[in-house]
C-alpha positions in Angstrom: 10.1 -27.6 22.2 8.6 -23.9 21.9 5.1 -23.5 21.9 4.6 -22.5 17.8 1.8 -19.1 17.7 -0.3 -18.7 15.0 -1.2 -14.9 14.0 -4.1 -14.2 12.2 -3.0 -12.4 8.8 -4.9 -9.0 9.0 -4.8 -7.0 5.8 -3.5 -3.3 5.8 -7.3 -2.1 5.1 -8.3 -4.0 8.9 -5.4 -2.5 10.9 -5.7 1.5 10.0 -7.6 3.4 7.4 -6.5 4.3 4.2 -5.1 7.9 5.4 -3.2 6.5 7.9 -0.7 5.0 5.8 2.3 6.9 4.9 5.1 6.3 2.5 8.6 5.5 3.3 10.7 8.6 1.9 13.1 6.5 0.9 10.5 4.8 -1.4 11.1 7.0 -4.3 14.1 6.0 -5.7 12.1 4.8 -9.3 12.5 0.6 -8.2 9.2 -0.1 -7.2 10.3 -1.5 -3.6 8.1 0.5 -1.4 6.7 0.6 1.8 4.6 2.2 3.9 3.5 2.8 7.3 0.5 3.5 10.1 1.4 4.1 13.3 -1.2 2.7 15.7 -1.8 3.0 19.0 0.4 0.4 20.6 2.3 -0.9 17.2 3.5 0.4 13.6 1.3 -1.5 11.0 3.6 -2.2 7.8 2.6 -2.7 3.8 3.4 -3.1 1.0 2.5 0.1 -1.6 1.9 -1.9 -4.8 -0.3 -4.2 -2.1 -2.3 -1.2 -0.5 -5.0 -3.6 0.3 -2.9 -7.5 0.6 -1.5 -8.4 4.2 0.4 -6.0 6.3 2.4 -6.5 9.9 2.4 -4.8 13.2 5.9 -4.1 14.9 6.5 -2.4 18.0 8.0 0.8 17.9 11.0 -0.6 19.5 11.6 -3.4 17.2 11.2 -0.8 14.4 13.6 2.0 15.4 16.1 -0.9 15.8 15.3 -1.5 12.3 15.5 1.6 10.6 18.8 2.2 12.9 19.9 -1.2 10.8 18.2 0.0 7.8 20.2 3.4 7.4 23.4 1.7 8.5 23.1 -1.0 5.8 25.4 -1.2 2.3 23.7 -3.4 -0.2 
């Protein structure tokens, strides 16, 4: 069995200031489905922009290059 981690939930206001957030450019498309972005010192932090202060994640900048490669590759 694999050890199960719990991770604090941090909101986006307790992992980077306001004006390090910045919007997706792709978040203007008039749906509502946006996200932004602070790049940290280790990590990218990750919110929601209608939720500038709920919950946000940290990914490495690894794991989100792999994602934006999927990202720009997908067909929906």
């Amino acid at each position: 069995m694999t050890p199960h981690h719990t991770v604090p939930a941090l909101t986006a206001y307790a992992l980077a200031p306001e004006k390090a957030w910045t919007k997706s450019s792709y978040s203007n498309d008039g749906s509502g489905n946006c996200v932004e972005i602070a790049e940290l010192t280790a990590t990218i932090a990750v919110r929601d922009s209608k939720q500038p202060a709920g919950l946000a994640f940290q990914i490495s900048p690894t794991a989100f290059s792999a994602f934006l490669a999927f990202a720009k590759n997908a067909t929906v």
